[in-house]
C-alpha positions as a printed Julia matrix, in Angstrom:
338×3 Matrix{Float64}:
  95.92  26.76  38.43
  99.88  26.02  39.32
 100.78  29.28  38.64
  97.27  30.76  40.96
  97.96  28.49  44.18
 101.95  29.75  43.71
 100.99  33.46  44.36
  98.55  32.96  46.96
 100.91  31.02  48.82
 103.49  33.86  48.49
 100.8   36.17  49.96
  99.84  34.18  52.85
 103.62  33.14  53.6
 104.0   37.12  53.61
 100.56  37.83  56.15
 101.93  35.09  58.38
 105.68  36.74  58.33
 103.95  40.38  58.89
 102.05  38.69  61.94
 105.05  37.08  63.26
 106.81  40.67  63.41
 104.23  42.22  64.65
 103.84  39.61  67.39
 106.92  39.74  68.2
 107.05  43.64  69.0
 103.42  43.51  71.03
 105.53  41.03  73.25
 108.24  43.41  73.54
 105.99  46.31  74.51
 103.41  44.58  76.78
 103.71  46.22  80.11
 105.5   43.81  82.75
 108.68  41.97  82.94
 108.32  38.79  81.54
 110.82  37.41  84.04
 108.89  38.42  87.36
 105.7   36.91  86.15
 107.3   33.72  85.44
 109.73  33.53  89.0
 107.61  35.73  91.08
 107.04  38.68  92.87
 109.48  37.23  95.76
 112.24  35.97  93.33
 115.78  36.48  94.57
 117.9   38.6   91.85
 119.52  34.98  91.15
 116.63  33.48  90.41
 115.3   36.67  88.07
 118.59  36.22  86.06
 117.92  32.96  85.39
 114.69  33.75  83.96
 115.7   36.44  81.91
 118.73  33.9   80.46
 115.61  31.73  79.89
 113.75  33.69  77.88
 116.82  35.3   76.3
 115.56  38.99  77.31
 119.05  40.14  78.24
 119.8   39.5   74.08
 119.26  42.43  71.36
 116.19  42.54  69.76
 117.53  41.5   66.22
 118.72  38.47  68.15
 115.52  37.96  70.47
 113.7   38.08  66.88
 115.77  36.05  65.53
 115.3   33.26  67.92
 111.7   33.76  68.09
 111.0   33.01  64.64
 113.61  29.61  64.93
 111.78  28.25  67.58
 108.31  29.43  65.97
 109.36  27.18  63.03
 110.97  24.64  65.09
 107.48  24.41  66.98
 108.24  26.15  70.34
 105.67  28.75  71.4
 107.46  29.64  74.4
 106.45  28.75  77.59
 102.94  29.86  79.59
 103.99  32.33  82.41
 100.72  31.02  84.06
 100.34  27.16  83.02
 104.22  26.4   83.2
 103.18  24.26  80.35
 104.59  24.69  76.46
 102.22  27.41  75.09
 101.82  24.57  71.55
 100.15  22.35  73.82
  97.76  24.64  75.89
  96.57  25.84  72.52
  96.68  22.24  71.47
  94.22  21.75  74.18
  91.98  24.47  73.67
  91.57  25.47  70.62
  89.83  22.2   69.75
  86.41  23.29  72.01
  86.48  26.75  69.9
  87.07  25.09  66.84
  83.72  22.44  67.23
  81.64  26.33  68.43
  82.74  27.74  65.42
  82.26  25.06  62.83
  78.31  24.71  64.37
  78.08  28.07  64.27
  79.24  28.61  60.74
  77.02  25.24  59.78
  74.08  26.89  60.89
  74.93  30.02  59.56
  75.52  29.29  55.61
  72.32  26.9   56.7
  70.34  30.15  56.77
  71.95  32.65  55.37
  72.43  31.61  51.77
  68.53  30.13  51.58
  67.28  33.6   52.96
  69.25  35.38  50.91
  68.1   33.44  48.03
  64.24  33.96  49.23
  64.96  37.95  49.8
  66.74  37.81  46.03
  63.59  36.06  44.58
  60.87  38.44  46.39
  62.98  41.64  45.97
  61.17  44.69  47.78
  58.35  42.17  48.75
  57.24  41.3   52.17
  59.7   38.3   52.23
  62.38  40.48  51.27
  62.41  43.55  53.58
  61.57  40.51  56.57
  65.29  39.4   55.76
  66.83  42.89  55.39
  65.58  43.17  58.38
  65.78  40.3   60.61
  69.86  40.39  58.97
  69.95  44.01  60.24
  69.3   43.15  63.68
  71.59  39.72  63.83
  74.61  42.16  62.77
  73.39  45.06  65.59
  72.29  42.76  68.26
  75.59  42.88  71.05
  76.82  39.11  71.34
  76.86  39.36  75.26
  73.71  40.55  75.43
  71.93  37.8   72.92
  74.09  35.5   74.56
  72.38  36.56  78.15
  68.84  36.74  76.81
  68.8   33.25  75.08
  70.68  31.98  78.48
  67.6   33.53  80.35
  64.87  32.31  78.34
  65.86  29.52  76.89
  67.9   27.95  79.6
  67.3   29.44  82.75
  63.21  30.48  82.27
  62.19  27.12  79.46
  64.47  24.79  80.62
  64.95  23.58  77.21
  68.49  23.93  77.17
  71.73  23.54  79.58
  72.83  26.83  80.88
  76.71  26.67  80.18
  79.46  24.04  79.66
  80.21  21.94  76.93
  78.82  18.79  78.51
  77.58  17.11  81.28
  80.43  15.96  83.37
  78.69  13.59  85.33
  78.27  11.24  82.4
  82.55  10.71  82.72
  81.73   8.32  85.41
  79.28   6.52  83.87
  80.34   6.97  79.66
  84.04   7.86  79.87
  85.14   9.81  76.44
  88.15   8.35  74.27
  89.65  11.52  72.75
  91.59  11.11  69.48
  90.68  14.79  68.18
  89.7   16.63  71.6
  87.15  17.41  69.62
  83.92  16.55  72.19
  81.42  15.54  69.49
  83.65  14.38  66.8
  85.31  12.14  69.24
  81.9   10.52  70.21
  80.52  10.34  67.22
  83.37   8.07  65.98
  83.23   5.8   69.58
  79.79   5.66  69.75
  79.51   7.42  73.05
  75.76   8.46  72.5
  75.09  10.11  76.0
  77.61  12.85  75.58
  77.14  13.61  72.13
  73.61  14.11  73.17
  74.6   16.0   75.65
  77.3   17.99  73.7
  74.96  19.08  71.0
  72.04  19.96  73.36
  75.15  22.35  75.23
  76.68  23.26  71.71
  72.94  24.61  70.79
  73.04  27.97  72.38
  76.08  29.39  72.42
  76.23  28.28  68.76
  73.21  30.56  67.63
  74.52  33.24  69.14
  77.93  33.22  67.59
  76.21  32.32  64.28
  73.76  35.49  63.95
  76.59  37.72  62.74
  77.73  35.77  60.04
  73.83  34.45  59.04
  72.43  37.99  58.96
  75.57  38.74  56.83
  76.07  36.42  55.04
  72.09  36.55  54.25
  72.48  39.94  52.98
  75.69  39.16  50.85
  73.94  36.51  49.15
  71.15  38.76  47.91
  73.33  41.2   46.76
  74.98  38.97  44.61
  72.0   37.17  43.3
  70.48  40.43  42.09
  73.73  41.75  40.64
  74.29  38.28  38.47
  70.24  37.69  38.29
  70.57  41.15  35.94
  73.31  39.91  33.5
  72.59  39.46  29.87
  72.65  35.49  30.5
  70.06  35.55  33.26
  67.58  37.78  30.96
  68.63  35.06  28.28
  67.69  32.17  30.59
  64.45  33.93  31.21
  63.65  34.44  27.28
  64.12  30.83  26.82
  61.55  29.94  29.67
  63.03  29.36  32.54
  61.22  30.93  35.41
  62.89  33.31  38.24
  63.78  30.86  40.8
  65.41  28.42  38.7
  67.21  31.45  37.11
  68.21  32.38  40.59
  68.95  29.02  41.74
  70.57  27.1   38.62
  72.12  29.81  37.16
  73.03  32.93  38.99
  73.8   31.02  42.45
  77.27  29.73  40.98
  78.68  32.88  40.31
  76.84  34.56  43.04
  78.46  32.39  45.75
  82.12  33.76  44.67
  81.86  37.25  47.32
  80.33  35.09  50.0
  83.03  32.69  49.68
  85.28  35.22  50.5
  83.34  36.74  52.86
  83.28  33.19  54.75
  87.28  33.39  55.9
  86.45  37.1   57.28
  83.62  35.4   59.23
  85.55  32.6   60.67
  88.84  34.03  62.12
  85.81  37.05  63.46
  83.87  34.24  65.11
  86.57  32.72  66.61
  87.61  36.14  68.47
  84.09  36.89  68.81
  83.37  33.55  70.39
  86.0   34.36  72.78
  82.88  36.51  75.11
  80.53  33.82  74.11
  82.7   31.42  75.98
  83.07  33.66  78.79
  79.24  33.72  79.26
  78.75  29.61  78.48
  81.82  28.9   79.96
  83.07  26.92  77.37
  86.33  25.52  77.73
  88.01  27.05  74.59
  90.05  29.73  73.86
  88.78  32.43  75.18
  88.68  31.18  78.48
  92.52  30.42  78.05
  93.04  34.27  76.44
  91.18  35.69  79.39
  93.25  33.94  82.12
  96.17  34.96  80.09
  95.53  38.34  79.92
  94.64  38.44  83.8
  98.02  36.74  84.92
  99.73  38.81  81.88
 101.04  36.04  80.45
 102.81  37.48  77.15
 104.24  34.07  75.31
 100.44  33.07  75.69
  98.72  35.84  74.47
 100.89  36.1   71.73
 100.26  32.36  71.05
  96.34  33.31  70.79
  97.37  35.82  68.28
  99.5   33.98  66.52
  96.95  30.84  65.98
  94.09  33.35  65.26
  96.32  35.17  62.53
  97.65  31.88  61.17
  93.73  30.64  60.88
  92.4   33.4   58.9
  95.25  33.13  56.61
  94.55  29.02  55.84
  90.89  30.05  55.78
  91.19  32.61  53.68
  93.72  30.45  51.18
  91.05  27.87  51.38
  88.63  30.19  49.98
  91.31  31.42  47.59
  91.47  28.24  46.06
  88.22  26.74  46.22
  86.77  30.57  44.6
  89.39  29.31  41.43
  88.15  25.8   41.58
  84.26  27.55  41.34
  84.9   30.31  38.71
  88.5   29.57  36.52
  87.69  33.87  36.04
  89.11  34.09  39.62
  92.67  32.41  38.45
  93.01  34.94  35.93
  93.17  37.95  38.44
């Protein structure tokens, strides 16, 4: 296991190097001047030159990279061109909204994926088979704005059952003020007690939650059966069923284990795409995440922040993918052989 967790942290150190470079050169050949979006379209040629010194742009790009990556490590994401604020703490700030979407919607989604794919495993080429094939075939297809607009309609707007967009009722500040320790809404009143808005958070978080979650259900659904049918036809699964056992405890006690191995790796794929794909599903909830901070970014073209966005995204799928690295050796010790 020493020797397994040593090379994939040599891989991810590389990814997260790779992502840095490439960063760095998207910032370089972003339209713009970075210097006129941060002193304005009136600046004075004194007060440009100041903000080129600032940002070191008058500096060769082997020098310019070289400084990037110090004050990368030294935890200095540049400064917003549109917030005036550190880049670290707008992220710091938003990223915690997208992070409590995402974890629902990946809750919900190994909720129903993995069971249905189990069910579609056990029925194979049955009625309750081709109903998840297909129903997992449409979650994949189905545009994200456009469930995101139809649930909105009908579920919000027509039933009423649900709030239309936000992440919680702001009224209730006056009257059940929040105490944030994570910035996490529900998290942080779950842990003070603060029962009105986590009601209201998770009646908000309900919508745009489902929506970001039918990509990775449907395919994580379909995943799962594949696997299950693959291991269910091994030579210990038809010696499981010689000695009695019946199909869905060969399915379930035996061939799930080593079944669960591709959609464990499928799961970091699905979370860094969720959090980018969330990024529209914000837009139309207006929840205050990320993606409302990427799209004002890229409006104002704000370079140090969009390259922030990037940067966090990049560095998230390479944890979550490590994660999954390590907890796929932990499941099968085949894995740390590889």
């Amino acid at each position: 296991m020493p020797g397994y967790l040593i090379r994939r942290l040599g891989q991810a150190l590389l990814v997260v190097a790779g992502v840095i470079v490439l960063t760095f050169a998207v910032m370089r050949l972003v339209p713009g001047d970075p210097a006129v979006a941060y002193a304005g379209p009136k600046a004075t040629a004194a007060e440009l030159a100041e903000a080129r010194r600032r940002f070191g742009l008058d500096d060769p790009l082997p020098v310019q990279l070289w400084n990037y990556v110090r004050d990368l490590l030294g935890g200095d994401w540049g400064t917003s061109l549109h917030t005036r604020q550190p880049v670290r703490d707008d992220l710091l700030q938003a990223f915690p909204a997208s992070l409590e979407l995402v974890g629902a919607a990946l809750i919900i989604a190994l909720a129903a994926g993995i069971p249905l794919g189990i069910a579609a495993a056990r029925y194979k080429g049955r009625l309750p088979d081709l109903s998840v094939r297909l129903s997992s075939m449409l979650a994949v297809s189905v545009p994200v704005f456009w469930l995101a607009l139809a649930l909105q309609t009908v579920f919000a707007s027509g039933l009423g059952w649900f709030p239309v967009a936000g992440e919680y009722d702001t009224s209730l500040d006056r009257t059940s003020p929040l105490h944030l320790y994570t910035n996490i809404t529900a998290v942080d009143a779950l842990i003070t007690g603060n029962w009105p808005i986590l009601t209201s958070t998770l009646s908000h978080l309900v919508l745009p939650a489902l929506v970001i979650a039918a990509y990775p259900a449907g395919v994580v659904a379909q995943m799962t059966r594949a696997a299950l049918i693959e291991e269910s036809s091994r030579d210990h699964a038809r010696l499981e069923r010689a000695l009695g056992f019946g199909e869905t405890a060969v399915l379930t006690r035996f061939a799930l284990r080593p079944a669960l191995n591709p959609v464990l790796s499928l799961i970091a794929l699905v979370f860094a795409y969720s959090i980018v794909n969330g990024f529209l599903v914000e837009a139309v909830f207006n929840w205050p995440g990320l993606g409302r901070y990427a799209a004002d970014s890229i409006r104002s073209l704000d370079t140090p922040a969009i390259a922030g966005v990037t940067l966090l995204v990049a560095v998230l799928y390479v944890v979550a993918n490590l994660a999954v690295d390590l907890l796929q050796g932990v499941v099968d010790p085949r894995v740390r052989a590889r």
